[in-house]
Biopython code that builds the backbone (N, CA, C, O; Angstrom):
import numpy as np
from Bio.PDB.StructureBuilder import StructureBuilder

atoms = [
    (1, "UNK", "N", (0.337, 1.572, -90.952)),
    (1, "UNK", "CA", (0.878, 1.107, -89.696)),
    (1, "UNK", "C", (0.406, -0.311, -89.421)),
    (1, "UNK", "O", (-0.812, -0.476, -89.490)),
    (2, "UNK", "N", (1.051, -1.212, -89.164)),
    (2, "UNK", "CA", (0.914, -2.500, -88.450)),
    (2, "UNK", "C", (0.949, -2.725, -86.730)),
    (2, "UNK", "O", (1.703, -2.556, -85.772)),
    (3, "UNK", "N", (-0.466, -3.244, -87.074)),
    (3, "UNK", "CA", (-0.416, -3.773, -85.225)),
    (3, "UNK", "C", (-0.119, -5.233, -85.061)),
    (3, "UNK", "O", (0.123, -6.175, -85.815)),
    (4, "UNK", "N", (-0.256, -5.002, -83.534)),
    (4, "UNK", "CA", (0.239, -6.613, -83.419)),
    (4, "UNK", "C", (-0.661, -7.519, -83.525)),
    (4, "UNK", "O", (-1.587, -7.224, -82.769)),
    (5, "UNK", "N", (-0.879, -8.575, -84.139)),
    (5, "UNK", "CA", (-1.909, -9.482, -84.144)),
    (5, "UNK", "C", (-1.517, -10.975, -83.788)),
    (5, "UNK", "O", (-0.323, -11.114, -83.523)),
    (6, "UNK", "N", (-2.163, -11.923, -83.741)),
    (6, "UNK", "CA", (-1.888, -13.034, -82.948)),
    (6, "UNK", "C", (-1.008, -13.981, -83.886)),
    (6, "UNK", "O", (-1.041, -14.053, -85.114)),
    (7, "UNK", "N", (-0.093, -14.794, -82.846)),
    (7, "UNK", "CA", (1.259, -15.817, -83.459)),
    (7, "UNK", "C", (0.615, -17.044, -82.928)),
    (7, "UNK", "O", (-0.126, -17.199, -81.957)),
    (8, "UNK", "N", (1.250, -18.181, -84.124)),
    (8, "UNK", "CA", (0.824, -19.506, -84.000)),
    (8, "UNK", "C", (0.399, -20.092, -82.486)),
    (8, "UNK", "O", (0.919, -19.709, -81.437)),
    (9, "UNK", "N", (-0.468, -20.923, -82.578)),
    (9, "UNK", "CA", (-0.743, -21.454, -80.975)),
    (9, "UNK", "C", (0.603, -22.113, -80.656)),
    (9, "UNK", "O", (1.377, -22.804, -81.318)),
    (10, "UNK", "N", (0.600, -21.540, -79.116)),
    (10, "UNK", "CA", (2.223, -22.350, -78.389)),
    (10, "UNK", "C", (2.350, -23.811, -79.000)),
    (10, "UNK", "O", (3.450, -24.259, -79.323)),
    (11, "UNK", "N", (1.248, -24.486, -79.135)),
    (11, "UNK", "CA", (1.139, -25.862, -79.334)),
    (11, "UNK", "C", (1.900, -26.484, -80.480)),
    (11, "UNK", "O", (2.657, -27.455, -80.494)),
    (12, "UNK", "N", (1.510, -25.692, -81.410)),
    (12, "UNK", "CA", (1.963, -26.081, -82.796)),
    (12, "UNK", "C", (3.476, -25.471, -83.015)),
    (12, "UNK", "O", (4.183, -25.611, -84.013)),
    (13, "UNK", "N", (3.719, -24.887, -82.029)),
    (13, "UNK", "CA", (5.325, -23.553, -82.206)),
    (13, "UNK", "C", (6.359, -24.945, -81.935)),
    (13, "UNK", "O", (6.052, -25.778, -81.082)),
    (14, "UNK", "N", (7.490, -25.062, -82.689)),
    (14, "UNK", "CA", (8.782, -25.506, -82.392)),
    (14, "UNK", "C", (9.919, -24.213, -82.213)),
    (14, "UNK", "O", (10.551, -23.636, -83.097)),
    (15, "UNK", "N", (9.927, -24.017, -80.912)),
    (15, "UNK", "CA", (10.763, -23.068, -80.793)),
    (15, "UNK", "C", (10.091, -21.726, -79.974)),
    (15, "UNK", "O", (9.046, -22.032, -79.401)),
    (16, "UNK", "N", (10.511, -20.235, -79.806)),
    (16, "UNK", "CA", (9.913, -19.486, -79.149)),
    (16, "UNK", "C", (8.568, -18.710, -80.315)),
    (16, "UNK", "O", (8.439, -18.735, -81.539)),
    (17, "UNK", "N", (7.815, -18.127, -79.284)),
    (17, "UNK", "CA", (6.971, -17.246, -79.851)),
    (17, "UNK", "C", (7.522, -16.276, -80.475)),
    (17, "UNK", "O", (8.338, -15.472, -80.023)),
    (18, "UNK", "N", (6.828, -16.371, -82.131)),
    (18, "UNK", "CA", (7.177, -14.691, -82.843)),
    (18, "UNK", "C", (6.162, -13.706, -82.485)),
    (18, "UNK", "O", (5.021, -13.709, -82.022)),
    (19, "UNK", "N", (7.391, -12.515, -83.047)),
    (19, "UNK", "CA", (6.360, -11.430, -82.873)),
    (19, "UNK", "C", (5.613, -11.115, -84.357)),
    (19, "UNK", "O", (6.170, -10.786, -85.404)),
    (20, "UNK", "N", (4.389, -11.291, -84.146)),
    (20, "UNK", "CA", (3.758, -10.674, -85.608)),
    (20, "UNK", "C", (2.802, -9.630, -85.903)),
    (20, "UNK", "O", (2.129, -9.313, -84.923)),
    (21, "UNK", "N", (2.625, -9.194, -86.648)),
    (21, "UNK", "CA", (2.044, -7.780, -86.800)),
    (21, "UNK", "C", (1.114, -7.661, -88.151)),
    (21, "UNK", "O", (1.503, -8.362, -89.086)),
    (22, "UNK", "N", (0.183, -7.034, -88.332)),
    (22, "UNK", "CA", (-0.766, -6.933, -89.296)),
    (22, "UNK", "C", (-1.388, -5.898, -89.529)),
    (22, "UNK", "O", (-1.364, -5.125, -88.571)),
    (23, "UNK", "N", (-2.212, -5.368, -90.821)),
    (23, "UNK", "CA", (-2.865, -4.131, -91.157)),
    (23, "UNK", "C", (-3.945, -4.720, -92.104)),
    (23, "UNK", "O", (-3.228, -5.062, -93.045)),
    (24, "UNK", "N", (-4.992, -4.998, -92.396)),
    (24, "UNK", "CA", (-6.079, -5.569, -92.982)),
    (24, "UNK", "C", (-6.179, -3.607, -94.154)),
    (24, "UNK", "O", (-6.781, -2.622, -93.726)),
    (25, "UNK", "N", (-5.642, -3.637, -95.124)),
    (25, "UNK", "CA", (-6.053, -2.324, -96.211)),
    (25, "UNK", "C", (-7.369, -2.298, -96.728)),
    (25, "UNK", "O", (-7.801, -1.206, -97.098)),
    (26, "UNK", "N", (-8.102, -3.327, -96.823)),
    (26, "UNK", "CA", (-9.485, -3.875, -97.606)),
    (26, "UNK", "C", (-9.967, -5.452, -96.531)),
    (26, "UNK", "O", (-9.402, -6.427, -96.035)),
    (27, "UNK", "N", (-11.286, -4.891, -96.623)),
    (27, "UNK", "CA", (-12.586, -6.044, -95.582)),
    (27, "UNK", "C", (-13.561, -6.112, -96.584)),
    (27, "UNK", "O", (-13.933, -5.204, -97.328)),
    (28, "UNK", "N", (-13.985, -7.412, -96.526)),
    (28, "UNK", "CA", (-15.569, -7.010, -97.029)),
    (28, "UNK", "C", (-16.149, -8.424, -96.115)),
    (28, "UNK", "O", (-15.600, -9.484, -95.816)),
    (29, "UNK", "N", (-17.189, -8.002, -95.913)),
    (29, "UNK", "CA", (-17.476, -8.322, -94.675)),
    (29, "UNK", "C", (-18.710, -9.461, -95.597)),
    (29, "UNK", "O", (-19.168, -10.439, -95.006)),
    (30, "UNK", "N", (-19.007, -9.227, -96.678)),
    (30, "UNK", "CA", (-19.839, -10.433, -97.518)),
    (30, "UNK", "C", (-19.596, -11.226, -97.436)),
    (30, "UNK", "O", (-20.203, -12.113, -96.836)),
    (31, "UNK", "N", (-18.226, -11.336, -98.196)),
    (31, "UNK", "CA", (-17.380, -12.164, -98.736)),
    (31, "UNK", "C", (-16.279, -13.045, -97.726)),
    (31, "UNK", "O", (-15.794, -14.159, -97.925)),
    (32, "UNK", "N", (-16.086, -12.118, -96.588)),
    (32, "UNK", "CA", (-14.877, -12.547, -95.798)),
    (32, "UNK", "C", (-13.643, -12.544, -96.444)),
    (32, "UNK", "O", (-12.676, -13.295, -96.320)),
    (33, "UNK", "N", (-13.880, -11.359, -97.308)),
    (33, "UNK", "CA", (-12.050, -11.617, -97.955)),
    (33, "UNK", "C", (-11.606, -10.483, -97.321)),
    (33, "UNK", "O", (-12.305, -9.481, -97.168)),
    (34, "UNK", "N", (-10.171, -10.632, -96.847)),
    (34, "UNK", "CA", (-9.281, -9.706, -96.468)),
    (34, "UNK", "C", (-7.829, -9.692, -97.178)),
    (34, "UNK", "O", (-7.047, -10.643, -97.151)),
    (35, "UNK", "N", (-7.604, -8.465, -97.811)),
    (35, "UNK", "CA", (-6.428, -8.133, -97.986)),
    (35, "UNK", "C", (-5.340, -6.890, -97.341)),
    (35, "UNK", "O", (-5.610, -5.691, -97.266)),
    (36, "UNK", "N", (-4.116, -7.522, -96.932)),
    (36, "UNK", "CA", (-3.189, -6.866, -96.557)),
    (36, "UNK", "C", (-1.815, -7.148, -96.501)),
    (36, "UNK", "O", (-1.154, -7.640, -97.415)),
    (37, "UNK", "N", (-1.258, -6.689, -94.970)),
    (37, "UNK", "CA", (0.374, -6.738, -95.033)),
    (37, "UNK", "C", (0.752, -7.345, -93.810)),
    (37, "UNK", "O", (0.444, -6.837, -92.732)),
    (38, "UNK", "N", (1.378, -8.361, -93.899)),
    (38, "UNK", "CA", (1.920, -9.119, -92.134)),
    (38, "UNK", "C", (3.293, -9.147, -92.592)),
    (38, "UNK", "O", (3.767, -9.215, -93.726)),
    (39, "UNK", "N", (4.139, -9.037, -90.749)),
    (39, "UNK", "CA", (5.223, -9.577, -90.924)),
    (39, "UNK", "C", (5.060, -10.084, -89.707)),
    (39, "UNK", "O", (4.131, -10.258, -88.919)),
    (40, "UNK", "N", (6.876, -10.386, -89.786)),
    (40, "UNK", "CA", (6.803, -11.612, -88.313)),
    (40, "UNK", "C", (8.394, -11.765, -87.969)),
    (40, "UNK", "O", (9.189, -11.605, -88.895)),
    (41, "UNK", "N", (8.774, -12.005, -86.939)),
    (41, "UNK", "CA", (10.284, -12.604, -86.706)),
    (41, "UNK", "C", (9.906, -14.340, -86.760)),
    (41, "UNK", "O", (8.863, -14.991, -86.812)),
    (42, "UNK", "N", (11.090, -14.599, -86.724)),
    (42, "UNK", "CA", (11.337, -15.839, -87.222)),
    (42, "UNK", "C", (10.379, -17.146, -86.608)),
    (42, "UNK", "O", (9.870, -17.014, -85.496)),
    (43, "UNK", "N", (10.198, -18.231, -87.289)),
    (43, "UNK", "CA", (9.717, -19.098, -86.370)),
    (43, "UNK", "C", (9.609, -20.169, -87.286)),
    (43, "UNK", "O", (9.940, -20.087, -88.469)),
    (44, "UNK", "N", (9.046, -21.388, -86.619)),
    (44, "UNK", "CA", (8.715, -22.660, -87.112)),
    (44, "UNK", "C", (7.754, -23.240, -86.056)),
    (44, "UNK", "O", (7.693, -23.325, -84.829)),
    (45, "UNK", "N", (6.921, -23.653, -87.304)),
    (45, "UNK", "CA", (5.615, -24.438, -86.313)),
    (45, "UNK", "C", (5.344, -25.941, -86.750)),
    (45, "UNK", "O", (6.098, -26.245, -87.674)),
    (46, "UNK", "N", (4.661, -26.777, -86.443)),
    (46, "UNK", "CA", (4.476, -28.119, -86.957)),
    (46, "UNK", "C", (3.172, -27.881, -87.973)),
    (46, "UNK", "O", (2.452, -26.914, -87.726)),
    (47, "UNK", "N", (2.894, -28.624, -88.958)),
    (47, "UNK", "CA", (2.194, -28.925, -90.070)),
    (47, "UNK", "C", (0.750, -28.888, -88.770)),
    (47, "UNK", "O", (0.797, -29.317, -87.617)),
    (48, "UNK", "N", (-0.532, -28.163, -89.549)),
    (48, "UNK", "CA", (-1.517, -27.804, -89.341)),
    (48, "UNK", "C", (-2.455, -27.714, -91.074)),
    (48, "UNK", "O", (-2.061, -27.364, -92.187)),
    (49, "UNK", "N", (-3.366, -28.054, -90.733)),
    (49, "UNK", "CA", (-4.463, -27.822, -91.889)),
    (49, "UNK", "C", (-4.537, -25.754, -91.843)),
    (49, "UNK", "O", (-4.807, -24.873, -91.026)),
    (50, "UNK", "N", (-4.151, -25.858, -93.124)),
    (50, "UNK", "CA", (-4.256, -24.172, -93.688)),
    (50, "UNK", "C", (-5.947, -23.422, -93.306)),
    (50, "UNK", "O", (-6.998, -23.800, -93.825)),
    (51, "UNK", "N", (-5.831, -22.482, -92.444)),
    (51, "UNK", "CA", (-7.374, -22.135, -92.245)),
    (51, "UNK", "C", (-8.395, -21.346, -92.764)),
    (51, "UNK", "O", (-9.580, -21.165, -92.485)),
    (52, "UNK", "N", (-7.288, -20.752, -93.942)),
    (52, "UNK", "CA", (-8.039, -20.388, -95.146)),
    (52, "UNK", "C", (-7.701, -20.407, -96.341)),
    (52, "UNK", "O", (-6.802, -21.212, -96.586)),
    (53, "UNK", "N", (-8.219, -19.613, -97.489)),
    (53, "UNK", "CA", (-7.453, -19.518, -98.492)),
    (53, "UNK", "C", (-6.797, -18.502, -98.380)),
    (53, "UNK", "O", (-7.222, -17.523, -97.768)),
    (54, "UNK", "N", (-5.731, -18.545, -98.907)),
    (54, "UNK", "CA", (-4.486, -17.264, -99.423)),
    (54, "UNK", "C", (-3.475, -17.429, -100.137)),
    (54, "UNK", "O", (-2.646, -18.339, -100.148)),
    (55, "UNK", "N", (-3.647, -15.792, -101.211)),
    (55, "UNK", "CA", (-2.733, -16.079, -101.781)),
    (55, "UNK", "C", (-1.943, -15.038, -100.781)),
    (55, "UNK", "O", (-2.433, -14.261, -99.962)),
    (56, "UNK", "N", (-0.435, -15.295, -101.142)),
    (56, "UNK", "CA", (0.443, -14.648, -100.255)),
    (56, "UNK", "C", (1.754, -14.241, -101.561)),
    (56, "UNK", "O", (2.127, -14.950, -102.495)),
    (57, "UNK", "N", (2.183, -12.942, -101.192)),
    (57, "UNK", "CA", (3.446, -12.476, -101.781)),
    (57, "UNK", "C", (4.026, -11.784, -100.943)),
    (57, "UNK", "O", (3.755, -10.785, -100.276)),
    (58, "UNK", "N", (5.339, -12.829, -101.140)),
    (58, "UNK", "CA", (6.720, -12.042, -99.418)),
    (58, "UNK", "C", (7.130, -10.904, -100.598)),
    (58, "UNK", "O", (7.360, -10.936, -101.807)),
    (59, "UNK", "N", (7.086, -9.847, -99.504)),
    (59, "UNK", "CA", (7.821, -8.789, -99.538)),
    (59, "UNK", "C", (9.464, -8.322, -99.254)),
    (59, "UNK", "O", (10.195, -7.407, -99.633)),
    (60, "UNK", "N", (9.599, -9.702, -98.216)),
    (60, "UNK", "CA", (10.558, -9.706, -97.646)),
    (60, "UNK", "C", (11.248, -11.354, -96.531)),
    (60, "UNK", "O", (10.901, -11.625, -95.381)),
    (61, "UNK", "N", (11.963, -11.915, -97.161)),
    (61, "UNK", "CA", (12.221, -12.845, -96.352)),
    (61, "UNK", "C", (12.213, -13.744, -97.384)),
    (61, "UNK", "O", (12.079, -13.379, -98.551)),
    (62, "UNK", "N", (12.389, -15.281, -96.944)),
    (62, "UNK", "CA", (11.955, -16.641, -97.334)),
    (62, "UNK", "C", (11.118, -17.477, -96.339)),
    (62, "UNK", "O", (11.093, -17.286, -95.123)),
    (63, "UNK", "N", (10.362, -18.531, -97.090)),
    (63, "UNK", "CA", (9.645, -19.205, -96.175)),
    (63, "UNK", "C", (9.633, -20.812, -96.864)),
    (63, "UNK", "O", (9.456, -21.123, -98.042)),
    (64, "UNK", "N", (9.939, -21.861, -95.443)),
    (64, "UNK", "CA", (9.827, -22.868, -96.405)),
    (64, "UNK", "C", (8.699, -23.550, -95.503)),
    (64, "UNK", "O", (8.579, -23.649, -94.282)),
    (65, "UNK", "N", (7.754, -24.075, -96.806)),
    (65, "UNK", "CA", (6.561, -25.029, -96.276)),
    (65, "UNK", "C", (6.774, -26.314, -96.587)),
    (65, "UNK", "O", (7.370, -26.505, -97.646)),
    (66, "UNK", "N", (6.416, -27.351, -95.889)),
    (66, "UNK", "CA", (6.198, -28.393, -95.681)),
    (66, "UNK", "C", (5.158, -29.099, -95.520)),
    (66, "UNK", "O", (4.321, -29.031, -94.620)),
    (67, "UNK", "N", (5.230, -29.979, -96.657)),
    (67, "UNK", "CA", (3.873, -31.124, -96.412)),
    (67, "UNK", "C", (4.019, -32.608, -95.332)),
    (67, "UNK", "O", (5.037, -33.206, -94.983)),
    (68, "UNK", "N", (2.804, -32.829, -95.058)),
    (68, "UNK", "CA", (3.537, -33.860, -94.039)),
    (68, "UNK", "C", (4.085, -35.214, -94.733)),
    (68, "UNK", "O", (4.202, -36.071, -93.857)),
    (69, "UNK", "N", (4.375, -35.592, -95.718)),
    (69, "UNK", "CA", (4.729, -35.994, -96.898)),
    (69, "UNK", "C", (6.519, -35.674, -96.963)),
    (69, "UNK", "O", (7.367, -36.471, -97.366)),
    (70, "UNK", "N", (6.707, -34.568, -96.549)),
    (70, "UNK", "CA", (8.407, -34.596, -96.587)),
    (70, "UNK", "C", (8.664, -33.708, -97.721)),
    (70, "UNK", "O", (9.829, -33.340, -97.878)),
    (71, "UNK", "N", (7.593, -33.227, -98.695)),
    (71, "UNK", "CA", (7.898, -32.523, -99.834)),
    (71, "UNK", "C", (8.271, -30.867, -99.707)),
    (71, "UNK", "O", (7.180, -30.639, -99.184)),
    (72, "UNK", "N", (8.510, -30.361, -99.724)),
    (72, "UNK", "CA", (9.140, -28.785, -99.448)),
    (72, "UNK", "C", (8.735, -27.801, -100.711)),
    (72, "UNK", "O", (8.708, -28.073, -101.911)),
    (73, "UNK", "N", (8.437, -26.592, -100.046)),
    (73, "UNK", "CA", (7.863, -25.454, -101.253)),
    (73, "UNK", "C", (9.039, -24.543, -100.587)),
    (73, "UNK", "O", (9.204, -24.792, -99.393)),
    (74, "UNK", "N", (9.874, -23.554, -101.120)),
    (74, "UNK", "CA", (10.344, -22.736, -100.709)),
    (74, "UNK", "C", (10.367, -21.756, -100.929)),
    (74, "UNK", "O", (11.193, -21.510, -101.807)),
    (75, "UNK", "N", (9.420, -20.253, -100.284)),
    (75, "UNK", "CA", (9.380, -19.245, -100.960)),
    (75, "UNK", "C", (10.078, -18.369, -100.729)),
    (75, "UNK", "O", (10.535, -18.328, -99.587)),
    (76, "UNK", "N", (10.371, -17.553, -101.467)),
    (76, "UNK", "CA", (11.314, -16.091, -101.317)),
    (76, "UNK", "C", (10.992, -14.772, -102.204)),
    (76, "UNK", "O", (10.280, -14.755, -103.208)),
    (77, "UNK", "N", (11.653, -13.693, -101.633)),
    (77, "UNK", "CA", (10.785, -12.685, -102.134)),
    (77, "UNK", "C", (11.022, -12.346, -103.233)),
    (77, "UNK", "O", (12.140, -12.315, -103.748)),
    (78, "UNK", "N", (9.579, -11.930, -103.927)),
    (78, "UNK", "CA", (9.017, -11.832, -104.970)),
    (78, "UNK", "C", (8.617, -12.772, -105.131)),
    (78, "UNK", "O", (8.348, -12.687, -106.329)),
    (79, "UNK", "N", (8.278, -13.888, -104.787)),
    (79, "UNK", "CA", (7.545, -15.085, -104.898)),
    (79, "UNK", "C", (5.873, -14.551, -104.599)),
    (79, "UNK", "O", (5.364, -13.647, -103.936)),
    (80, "UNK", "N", (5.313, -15.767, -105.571)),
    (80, "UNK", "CA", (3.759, -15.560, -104.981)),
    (80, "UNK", "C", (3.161, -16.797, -104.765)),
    (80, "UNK", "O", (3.450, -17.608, -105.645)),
    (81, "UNK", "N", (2.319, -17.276, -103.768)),
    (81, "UNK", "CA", (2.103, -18.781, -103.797)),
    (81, "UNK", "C", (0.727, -18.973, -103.367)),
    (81, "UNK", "O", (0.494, -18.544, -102.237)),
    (82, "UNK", "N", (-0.179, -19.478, -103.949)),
    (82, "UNK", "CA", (-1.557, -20.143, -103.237)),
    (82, "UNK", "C", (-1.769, -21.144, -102.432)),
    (82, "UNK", "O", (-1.614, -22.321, -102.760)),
    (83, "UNK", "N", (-2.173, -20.713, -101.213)),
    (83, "UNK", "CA", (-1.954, -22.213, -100.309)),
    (83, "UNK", "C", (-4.050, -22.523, -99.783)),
    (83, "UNK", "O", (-4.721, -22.115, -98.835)),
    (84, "UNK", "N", (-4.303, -23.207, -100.717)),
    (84, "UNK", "CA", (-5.840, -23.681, -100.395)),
    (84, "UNK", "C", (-6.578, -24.139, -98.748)),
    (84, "UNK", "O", (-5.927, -24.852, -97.985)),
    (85, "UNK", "N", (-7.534, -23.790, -98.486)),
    (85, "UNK", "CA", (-7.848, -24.272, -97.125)),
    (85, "UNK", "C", (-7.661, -25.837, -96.769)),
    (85, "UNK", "O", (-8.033, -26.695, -97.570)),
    (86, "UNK", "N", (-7.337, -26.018, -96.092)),
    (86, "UNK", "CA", (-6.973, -27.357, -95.424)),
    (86, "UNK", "C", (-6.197, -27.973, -95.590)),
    (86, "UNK", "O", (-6.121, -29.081, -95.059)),
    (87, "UNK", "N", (-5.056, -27.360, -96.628)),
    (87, "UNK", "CA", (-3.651, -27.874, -97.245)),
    (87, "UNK", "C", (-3.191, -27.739, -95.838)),
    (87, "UNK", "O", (-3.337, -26.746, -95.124)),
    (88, "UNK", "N", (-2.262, -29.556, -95.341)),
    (88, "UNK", "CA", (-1.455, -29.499, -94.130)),
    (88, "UNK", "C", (-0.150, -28.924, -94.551)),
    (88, "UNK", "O", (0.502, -29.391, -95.485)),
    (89, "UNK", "N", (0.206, -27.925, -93.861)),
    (89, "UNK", "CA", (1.622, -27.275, -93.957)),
    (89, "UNK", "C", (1.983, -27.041, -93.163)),
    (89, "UNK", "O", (1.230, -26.595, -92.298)),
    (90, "UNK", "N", (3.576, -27.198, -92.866)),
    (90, "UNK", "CA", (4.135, -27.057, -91.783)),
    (90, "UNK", "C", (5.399, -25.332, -91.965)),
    (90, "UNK", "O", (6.025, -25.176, -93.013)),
    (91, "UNK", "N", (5.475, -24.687, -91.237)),
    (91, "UNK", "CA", (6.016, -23.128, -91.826)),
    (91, "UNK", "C", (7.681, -22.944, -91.051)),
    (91, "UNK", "O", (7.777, -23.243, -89.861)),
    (92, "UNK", "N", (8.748, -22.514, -91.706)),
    (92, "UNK", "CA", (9.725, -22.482, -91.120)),
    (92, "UNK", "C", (10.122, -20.986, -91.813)),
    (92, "UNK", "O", (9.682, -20.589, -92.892)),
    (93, "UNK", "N", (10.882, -20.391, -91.099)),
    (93, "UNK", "CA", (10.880, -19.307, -91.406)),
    (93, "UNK", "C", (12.082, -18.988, -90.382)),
    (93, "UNK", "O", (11.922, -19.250, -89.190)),
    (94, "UNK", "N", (13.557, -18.294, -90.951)),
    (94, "UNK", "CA", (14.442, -18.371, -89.789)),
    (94, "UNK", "C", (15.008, -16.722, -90.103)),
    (94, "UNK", "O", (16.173, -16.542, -89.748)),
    (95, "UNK", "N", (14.372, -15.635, -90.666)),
    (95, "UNK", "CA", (14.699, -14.225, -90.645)),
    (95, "UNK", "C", (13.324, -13.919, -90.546)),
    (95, "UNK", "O", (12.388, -14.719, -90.548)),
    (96, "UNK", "N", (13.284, -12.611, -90.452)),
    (96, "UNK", "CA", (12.172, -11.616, -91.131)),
    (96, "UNK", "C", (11.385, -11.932, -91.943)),
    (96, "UNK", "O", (11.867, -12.146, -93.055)),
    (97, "UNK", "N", (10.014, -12.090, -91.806)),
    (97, "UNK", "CA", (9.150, -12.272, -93.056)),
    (97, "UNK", "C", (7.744, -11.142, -93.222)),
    (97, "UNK", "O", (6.720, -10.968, -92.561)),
    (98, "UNK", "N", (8.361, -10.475, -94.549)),
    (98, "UNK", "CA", (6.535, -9.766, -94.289)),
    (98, "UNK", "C", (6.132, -10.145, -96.211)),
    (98, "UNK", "O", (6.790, -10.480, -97.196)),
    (99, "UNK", "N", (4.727, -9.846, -95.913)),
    (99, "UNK", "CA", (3.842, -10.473, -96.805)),
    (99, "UNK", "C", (2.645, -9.972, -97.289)),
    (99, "UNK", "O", (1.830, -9.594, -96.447)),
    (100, "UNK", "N", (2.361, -9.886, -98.460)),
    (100, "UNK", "CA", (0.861, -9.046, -98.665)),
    (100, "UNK", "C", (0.222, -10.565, -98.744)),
    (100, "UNK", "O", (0.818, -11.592, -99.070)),
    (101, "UNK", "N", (-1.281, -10.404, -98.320)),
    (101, "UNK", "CA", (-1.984, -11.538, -98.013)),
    (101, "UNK", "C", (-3.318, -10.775, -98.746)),
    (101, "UNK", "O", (-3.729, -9.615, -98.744)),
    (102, "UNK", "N", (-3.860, -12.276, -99.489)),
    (102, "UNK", "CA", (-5.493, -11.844, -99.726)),
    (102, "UNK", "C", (-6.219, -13.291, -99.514)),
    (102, "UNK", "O", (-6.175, -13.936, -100.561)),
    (103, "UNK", "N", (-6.913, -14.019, -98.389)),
    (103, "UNK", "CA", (-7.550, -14.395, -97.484)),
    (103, "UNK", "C", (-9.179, -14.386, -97.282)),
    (103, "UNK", "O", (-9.871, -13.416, -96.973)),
    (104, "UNK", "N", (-9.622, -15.803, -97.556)),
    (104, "UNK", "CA", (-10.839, -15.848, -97.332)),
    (104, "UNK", "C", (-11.361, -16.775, -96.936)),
    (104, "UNK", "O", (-12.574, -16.761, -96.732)),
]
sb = StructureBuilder()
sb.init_structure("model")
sb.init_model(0)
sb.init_chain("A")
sb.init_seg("    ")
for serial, (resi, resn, name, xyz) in enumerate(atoms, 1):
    if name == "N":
        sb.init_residue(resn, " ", resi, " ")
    sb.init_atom(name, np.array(xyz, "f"), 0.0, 1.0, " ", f" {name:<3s}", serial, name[0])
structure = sb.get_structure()
């Protein structure tokens, strides 16, 4: 089951608040790694420094990232992508997106 967990700060949002949801399957509380499952309705936010590491694989949806550079990554499902801490990315996302995440 997925609960609801917190959506981008209003600040950084272009457009309305999504709804997003999360389930953490594995913690370790050493390490700070977490792996699990998020989804989300649609959204777009402005480029922010990435606040951790993760790798991420959509389950469902596409997602396109943006560097502040103008360069574009576009993922879709079955995609898997590593996005390093402090990589500026900007997230657009205009359906459904869910995602297994492993985060540290």
């Amino acid at each position: 089951m997925l609960s609801p967990s917190a959506a981008p700060a209003p600040h950084i949002l272009i457009g309305p608040i999504p709804q997003c949801r999360s389930h953490n399957a594995f913690e370790d509380n050493t390490t700070d790694l977490r792996v699990g499952v998020w989804d989300s309705t649609p959204y777009e936010r402005h480029d922010r420094p990435h606040k951790l590491y993760e790798l991420m694989h959509l389950i469902e949806g596409n997602v396109i990232l943006r560097a502040p550079d103008g360069t574009s990554l576009t993922i879709n499902t079955g995609d898997t992508v590593f996005v390093p801490r402090g990589a500026p990315c900007a997230w657009k996302s205009t359906r459904y997106v869910r995602k297994f995440y492993a985060v540290k």
